[in-house]
Jmol script that loads the backbone (N, CA, C; Angstrom):
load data "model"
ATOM      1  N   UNK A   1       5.515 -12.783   6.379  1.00  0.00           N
ATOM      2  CA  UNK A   1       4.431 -12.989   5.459  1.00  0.00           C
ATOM      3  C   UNK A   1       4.877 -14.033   4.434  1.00  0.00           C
ATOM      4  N   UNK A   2       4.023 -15.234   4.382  1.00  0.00           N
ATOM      5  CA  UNK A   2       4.800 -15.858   3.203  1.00  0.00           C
ATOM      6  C   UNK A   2       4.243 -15.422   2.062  1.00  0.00           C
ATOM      7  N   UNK A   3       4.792 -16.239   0.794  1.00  0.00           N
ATOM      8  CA  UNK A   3       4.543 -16.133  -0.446  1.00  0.00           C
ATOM      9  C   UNK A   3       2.662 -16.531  -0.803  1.00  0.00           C
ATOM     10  N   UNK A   4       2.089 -17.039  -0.197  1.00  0.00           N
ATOM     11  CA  UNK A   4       0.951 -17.284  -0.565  1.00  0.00           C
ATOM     12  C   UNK A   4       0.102 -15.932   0.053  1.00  0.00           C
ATOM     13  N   UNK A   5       0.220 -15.642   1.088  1.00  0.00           N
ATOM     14  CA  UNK A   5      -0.623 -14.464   1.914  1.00  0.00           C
ATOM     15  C   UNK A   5      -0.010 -13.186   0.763  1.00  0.00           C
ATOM     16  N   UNK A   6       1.435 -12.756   0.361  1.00  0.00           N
ATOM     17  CA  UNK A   6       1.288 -12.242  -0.418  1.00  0.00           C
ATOM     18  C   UNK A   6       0.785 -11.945  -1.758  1.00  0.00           C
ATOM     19  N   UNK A   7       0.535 -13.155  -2.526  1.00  0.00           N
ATOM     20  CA  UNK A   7       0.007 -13.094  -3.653  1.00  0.00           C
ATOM     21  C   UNK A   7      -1.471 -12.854  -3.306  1.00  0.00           C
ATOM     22  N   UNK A   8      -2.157 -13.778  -2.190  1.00  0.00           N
ATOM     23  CA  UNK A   8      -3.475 -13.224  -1.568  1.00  0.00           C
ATOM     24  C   UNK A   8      -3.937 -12.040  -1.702  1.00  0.00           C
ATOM     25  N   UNK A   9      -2.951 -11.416  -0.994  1.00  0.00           N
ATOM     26  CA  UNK A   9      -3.377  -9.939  -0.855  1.00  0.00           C
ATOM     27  C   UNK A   9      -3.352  -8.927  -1.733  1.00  0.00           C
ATOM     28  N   UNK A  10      -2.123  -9.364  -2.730  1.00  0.00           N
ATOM     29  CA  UNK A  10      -1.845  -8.120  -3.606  1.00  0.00           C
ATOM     30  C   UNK A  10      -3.124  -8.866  -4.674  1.00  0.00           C
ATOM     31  N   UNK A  11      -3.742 -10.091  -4.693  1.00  0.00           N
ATOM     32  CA  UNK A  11      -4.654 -10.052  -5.834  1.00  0.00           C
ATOM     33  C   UNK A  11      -5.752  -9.229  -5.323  1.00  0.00           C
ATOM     34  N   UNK A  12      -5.867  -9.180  -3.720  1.00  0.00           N
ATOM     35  CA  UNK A  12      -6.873  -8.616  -3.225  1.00  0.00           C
ATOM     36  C   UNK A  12      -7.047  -7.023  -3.484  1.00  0.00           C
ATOM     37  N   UNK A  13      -5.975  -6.427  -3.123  1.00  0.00           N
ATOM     38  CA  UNK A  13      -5.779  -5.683  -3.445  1.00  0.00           C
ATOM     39  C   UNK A  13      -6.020  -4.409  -5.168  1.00  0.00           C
ATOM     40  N   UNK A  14      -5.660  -5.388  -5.658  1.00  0.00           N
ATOM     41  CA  UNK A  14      -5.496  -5.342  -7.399  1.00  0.00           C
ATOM     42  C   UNK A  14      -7.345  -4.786  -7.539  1.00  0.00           C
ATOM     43  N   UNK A  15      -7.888  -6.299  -7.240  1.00  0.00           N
ATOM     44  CA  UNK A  15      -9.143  -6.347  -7.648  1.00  0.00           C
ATOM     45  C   UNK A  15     -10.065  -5.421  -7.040  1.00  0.00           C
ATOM     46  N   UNK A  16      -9.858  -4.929  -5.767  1.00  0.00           N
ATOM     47  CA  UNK A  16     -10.473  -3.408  -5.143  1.00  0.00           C
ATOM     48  C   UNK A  16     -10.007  -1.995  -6.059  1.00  0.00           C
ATOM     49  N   UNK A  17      -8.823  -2.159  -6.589  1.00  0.00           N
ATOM     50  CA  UNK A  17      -8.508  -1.084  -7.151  1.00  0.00           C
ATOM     51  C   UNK A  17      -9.229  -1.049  -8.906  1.00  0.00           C
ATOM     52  N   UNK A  18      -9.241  -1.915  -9.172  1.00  0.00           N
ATOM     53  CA  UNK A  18      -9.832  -2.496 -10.652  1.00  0.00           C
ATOM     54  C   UNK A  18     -11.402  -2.174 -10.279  1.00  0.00           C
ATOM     55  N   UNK A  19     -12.319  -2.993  -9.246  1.00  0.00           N
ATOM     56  CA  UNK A  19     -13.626  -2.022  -9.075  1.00  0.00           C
ATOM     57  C   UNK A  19     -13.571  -0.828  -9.115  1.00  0.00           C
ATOM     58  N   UNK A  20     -12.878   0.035  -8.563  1.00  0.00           N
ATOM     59  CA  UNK A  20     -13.259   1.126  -8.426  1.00  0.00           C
ATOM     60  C   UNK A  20     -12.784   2.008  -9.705  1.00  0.00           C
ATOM     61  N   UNK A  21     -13.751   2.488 -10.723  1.00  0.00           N
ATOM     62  CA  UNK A  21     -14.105   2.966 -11.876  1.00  0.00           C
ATOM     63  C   UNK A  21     -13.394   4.218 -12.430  1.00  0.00           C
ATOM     64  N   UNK A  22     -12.750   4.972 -13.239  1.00  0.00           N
ATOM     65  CA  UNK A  22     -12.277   5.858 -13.703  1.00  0.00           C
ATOM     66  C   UNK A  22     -13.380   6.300 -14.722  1.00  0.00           C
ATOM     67  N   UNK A  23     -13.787   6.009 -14.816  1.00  0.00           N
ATOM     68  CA  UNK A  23     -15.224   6.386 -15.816  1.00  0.00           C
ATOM     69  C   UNK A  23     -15.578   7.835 -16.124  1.00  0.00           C
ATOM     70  N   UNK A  24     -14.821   9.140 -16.941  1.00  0.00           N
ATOM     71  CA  UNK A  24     -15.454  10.308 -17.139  1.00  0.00           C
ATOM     72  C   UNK A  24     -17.014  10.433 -16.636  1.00  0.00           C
ATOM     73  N   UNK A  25     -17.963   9.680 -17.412  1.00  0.00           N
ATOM     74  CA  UNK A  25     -19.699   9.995 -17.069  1.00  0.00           C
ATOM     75  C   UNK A  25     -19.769   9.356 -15.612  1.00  0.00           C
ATOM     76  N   UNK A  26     -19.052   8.276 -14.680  1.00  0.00           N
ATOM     77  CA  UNK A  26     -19.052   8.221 -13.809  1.00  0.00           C
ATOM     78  C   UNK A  26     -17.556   8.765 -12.817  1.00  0.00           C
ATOM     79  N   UNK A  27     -17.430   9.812 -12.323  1.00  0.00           N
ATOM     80  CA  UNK A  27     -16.355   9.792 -12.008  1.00  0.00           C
ATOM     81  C   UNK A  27     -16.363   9.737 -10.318  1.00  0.00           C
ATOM     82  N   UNK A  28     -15.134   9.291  -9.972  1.00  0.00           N
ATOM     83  CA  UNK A  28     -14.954   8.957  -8.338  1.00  0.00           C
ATOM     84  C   UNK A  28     -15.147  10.241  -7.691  1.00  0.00           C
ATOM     85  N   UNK A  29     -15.836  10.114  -6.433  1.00  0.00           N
ATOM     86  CA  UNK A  29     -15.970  11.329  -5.358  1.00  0.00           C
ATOM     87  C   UNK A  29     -14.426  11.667  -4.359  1.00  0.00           C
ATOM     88  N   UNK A  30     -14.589  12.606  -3.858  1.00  0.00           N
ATOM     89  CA  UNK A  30     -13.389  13.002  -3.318  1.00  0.00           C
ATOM     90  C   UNK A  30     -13.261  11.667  -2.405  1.00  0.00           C
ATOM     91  N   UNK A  31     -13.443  11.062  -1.147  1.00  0.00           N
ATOM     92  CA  UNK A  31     -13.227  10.206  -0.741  1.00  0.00           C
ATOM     93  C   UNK A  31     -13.282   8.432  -1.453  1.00  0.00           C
ATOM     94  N   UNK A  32     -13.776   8.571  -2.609  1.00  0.00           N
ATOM     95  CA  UNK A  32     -13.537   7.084  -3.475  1.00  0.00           C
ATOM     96  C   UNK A  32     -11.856   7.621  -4.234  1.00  0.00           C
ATOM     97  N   UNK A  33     -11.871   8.690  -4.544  1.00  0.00           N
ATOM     98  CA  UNK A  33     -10.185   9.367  -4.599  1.00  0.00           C
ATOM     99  C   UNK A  33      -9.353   8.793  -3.802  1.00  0.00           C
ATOM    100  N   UNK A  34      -9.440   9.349  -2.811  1.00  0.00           N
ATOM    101  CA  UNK A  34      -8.757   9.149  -1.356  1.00  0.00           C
ATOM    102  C   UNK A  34      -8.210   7.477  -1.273  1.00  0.00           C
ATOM    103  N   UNK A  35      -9.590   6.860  -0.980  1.00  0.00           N
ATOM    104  CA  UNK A  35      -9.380   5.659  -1.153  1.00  0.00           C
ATOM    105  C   UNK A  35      -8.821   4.668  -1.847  1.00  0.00           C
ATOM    106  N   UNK A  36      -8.685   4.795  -3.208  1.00  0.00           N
ATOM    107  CA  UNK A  36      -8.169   4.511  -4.748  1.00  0.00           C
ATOM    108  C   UNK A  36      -6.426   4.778  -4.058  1.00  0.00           C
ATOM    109  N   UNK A  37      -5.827   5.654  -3.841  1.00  0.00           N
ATOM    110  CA  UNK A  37      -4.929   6.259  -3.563  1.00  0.00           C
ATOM    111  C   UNK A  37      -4.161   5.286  -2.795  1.00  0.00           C
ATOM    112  N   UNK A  38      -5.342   4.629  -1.416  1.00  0.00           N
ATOM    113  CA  UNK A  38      -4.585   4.143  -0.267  1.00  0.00           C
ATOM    114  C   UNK A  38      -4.357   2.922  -0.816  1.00  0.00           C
ATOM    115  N   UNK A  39      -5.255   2.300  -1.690  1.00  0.00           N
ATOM    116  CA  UNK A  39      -5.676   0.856  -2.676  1.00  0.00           C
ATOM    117  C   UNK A  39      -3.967   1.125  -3.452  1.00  0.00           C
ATOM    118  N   UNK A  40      -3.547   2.082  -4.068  1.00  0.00           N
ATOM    119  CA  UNK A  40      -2.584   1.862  -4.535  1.00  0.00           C
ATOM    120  C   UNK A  40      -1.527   2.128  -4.060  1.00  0.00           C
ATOM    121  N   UNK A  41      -1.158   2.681  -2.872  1.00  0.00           N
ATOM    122  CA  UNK A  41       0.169   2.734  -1.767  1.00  0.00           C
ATOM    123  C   UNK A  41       0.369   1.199  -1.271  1.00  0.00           C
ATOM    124  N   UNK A  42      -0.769   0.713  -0.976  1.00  0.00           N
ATOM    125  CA  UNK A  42      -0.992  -0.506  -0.684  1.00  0.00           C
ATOM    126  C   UNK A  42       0.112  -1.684  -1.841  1.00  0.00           C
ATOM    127  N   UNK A  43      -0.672  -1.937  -2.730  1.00  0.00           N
ATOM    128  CA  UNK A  43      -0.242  -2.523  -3.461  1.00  0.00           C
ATOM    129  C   UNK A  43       1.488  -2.631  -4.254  1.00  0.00           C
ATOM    130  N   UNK A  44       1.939  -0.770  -3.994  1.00  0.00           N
ATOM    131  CA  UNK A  44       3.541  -0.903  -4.378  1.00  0.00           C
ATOM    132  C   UNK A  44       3.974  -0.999  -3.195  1.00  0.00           C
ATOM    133  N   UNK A  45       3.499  -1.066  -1.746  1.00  0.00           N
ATOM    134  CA  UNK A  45       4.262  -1.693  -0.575  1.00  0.00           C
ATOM    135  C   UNK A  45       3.996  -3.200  -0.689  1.00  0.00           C
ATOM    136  N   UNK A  46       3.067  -3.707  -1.326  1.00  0.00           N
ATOM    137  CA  UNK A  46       3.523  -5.175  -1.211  1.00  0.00           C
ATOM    138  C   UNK A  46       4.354  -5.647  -2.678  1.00  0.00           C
ATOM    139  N   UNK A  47       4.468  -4.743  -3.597  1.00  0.00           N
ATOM    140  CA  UNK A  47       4.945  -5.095  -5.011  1.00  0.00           C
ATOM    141  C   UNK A  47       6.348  -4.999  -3.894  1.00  0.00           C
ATOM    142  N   UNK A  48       6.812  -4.451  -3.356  1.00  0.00           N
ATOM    143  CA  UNK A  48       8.360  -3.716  -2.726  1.00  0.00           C
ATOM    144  C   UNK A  48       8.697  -4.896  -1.908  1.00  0.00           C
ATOM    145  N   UNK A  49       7.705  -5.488  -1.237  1.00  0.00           N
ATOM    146  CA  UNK A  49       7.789  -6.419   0.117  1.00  0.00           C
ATOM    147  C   UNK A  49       8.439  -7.911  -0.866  1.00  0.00           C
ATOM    148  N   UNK A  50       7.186  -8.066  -1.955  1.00  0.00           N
ATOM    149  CA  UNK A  50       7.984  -9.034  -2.932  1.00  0.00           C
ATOM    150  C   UNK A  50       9.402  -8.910  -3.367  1.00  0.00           C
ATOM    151  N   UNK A  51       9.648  -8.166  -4.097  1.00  0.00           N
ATOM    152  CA  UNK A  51      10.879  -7.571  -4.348  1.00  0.00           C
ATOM    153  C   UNK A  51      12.316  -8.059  -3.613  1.00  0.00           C
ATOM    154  N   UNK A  52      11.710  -7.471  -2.509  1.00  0.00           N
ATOM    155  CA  UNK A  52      13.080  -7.752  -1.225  1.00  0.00           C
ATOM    156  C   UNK A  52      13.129  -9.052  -0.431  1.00  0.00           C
ATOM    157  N   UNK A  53      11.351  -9.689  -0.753  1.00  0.00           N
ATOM    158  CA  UNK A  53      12.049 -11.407  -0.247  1.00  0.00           C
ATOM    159  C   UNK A  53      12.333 -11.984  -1.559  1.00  0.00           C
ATOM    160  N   UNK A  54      12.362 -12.094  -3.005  1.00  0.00           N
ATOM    161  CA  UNK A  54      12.804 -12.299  -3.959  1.00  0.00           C
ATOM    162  C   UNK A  54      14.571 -12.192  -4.047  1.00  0.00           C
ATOM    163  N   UNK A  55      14.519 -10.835  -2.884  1.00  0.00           N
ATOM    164  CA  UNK A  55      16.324 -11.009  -3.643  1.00  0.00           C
ATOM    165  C   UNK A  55      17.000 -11.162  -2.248  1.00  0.00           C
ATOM    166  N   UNK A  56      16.202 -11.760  -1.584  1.00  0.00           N
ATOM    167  CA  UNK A  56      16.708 -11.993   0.060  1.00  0.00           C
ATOM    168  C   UNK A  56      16.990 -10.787   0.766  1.00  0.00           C
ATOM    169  N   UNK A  57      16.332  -9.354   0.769  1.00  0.00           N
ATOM    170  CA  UNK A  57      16.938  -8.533   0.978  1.00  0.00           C
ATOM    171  C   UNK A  57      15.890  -8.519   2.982  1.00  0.00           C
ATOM    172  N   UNK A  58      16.118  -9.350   4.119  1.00  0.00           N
ATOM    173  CA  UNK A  58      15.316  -9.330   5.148  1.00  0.00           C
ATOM    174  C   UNK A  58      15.259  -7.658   5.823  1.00  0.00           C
ATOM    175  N   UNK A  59      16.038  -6.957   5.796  1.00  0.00           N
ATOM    176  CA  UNK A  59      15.868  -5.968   6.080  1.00  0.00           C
ATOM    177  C   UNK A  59      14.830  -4.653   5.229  1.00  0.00           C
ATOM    178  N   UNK A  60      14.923  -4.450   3.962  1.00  0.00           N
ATOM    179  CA  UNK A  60      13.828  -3.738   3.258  1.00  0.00           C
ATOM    180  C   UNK A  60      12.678  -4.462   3.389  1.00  0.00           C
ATOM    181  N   UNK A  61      12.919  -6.434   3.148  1.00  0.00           N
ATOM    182  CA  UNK A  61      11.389  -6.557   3.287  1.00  0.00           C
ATOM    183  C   UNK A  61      10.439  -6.590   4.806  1.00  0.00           C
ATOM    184  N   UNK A  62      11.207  -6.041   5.923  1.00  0.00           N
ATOM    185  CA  UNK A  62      10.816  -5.907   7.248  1.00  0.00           C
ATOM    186  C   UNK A  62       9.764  -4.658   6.833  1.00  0.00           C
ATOM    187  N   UNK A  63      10.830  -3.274   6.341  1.00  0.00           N
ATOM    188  CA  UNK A  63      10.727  -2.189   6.579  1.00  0.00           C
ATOM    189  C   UNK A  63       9.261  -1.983   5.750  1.00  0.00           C
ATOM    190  N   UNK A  64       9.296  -2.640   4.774  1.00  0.00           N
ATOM    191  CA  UNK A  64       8.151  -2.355   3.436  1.00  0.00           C
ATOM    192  C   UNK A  64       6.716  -2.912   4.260  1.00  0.00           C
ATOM    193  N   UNK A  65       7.230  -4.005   5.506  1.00  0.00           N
ATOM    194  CA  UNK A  65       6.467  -4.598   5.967  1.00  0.00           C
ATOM    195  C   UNK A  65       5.408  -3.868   6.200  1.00  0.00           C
ATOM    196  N   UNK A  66       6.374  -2.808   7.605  1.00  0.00           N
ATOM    197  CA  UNK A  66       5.931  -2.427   8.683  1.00  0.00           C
ATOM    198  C   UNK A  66       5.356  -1.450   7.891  1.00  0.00           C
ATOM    199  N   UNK A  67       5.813  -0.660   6.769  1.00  0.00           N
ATOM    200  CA  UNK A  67       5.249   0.114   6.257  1.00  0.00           C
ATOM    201  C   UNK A  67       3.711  -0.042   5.503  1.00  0.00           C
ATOM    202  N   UNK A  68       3.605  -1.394   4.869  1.00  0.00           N
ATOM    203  CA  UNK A  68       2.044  -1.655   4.673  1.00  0.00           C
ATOM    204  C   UNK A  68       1.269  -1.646   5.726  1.00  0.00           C
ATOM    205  N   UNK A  69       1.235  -2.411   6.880  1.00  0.00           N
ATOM    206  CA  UNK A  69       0.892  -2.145   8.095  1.00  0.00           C
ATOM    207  C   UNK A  69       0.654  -0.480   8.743  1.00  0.00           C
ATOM    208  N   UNK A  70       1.486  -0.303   8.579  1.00  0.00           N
ATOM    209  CA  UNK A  70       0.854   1.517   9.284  1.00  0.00           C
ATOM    210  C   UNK A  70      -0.066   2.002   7.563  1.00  0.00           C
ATOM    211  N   UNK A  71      -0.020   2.002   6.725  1.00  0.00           N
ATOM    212  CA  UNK A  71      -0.572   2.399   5.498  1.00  0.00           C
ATOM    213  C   UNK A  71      -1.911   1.810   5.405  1.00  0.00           C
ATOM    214  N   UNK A  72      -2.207  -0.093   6.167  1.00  0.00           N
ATOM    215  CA  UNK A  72      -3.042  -0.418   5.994  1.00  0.00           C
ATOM    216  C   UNK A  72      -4.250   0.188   7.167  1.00  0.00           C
ATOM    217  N   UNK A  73      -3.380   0.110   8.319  1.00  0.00           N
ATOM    218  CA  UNK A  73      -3.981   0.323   9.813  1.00  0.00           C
ATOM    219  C   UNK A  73      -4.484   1.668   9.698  1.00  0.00           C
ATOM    220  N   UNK A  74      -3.636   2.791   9.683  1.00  0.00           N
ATOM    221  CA  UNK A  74      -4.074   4.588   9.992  1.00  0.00           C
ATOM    222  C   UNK A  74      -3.822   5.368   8.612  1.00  0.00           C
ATOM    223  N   UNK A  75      -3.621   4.899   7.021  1.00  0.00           N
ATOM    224  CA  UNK A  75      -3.707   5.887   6.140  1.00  0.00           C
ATOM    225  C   UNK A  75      -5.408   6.814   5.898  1.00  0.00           C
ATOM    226  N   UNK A  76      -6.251   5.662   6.564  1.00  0.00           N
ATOM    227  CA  UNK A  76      -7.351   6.083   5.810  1.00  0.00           C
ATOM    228  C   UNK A  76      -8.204   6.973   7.070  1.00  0.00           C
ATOM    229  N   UNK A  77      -7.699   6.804   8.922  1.00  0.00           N
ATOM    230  CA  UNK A  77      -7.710   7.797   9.817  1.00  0.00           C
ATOM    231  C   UNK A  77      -7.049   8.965   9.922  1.00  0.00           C
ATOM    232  N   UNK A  78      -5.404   8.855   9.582  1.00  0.00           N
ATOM    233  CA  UNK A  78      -4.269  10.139   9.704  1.00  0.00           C
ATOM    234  C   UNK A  78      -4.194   9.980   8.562  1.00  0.00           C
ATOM    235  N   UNK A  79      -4.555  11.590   7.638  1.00  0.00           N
ATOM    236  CA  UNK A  79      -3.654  11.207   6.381  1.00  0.00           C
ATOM    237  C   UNK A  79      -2.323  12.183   6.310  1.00  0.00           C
ATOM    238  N   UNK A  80      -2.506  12.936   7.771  1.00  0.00           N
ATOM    239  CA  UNK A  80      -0.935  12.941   7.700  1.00  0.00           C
ATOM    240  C   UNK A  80       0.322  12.070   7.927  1.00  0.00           C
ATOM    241  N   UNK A  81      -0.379  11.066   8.478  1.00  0.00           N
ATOM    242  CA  UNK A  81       0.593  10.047   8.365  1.00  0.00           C
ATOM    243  C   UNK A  81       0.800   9.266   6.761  1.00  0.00           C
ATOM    244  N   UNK A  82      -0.267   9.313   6.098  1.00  0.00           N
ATOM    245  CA  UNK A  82      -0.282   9.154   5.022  1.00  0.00           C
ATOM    246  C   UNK A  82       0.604   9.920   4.162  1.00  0.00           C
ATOM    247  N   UNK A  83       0.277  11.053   3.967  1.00  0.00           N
ATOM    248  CA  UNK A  83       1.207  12.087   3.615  1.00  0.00           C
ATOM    249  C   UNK A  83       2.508  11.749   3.680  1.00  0.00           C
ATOM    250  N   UNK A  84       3.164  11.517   5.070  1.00  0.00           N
ATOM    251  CA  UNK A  84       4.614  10.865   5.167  1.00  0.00           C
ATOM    252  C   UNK A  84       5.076   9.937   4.466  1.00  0.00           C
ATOM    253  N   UNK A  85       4.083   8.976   4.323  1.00  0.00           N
ATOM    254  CA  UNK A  85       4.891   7.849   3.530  1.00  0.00           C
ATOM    255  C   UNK A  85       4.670   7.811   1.874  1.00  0.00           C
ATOM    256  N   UNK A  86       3.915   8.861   1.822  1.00  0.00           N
ATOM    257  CA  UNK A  86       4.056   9.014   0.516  1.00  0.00           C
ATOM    258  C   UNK A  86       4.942   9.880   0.141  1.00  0.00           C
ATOM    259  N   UNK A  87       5.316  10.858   0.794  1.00  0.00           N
ATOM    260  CA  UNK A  87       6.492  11.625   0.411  1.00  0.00           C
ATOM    261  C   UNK A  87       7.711  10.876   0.601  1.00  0.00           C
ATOM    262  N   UNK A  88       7.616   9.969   1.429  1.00  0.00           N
ATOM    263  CA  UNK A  88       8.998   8.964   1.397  1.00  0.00           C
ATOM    264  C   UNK A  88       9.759   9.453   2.894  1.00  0.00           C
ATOM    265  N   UNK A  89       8.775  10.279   3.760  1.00  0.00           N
ATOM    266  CA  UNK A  89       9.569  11.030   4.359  1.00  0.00           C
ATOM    267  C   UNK A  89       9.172   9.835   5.868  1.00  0.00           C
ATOM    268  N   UNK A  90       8.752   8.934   5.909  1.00  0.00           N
ATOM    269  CA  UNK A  90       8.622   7.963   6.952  1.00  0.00           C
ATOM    270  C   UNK A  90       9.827   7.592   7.605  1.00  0.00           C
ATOM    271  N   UNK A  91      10.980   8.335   8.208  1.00  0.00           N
ATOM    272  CA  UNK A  91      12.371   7.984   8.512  1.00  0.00           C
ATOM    273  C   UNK A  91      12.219   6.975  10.152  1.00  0.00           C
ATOM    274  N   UNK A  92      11.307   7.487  10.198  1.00  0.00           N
ATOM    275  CA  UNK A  92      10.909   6.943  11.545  1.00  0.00           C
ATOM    276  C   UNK A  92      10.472   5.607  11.889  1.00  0.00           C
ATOM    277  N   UNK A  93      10.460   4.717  10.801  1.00  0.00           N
ATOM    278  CA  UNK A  93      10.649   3.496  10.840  1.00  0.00           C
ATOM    279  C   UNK A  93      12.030   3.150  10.230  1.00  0.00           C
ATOM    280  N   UNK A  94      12.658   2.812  11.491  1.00  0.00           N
ATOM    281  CA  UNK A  94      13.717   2.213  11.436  1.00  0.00           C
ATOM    282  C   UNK A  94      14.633   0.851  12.257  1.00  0.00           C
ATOM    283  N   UNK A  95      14.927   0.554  11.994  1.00  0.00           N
ATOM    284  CA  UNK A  95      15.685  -0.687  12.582  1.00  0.00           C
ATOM    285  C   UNK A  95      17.146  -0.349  13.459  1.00  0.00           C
TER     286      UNK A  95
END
end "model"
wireframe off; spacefill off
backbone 0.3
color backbone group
């Protein structure tokens, strides 16, 4: 991923999470929850992906890769797969 597709995305990103409202008199439904959630797993896997091509680290920024990718692809079908990578417990991507 280069540096431009990342900044792309994480602005993309940002700005889906910024629509979607915290508003007491309007508040989010269980699935705009849900969603908000995946909007922000999203975004610290690409804050992480930066990170590790910033300090040359090619191996975390593979892993953070692959990890936005399954987060982007099946968090919002399996959220037990979701579940996993939010507990950190995703061991199963490995190199």
């Amino acid at each position: 991923m280069t540096d431009e597709e990342l900044e792309k995305l994480t602005q993309e990103v940002t700005g889906q999470i910024e629509r979607m409202s915290d508003d007491p008199e309007n508040p989010l439904d269980k699935a705009e929850k849900k969603h908000k959630r995946i909007l922000e797993a999203r975004r610290r896997a690409l804050d992480r992906i930066k990170t590790a091509k910033e300090k040359g680290n090619v191996d975390r920024e593979a892993k953070d890769s692959m990890e936005y990718a399954v987060i982007t692809e099946y968090a919002e079908k399996n959220p037990f797969i979701f579940a996993l990578i939010r507990a950190g417990l995703a061991t199963w991507i490995r190199f």
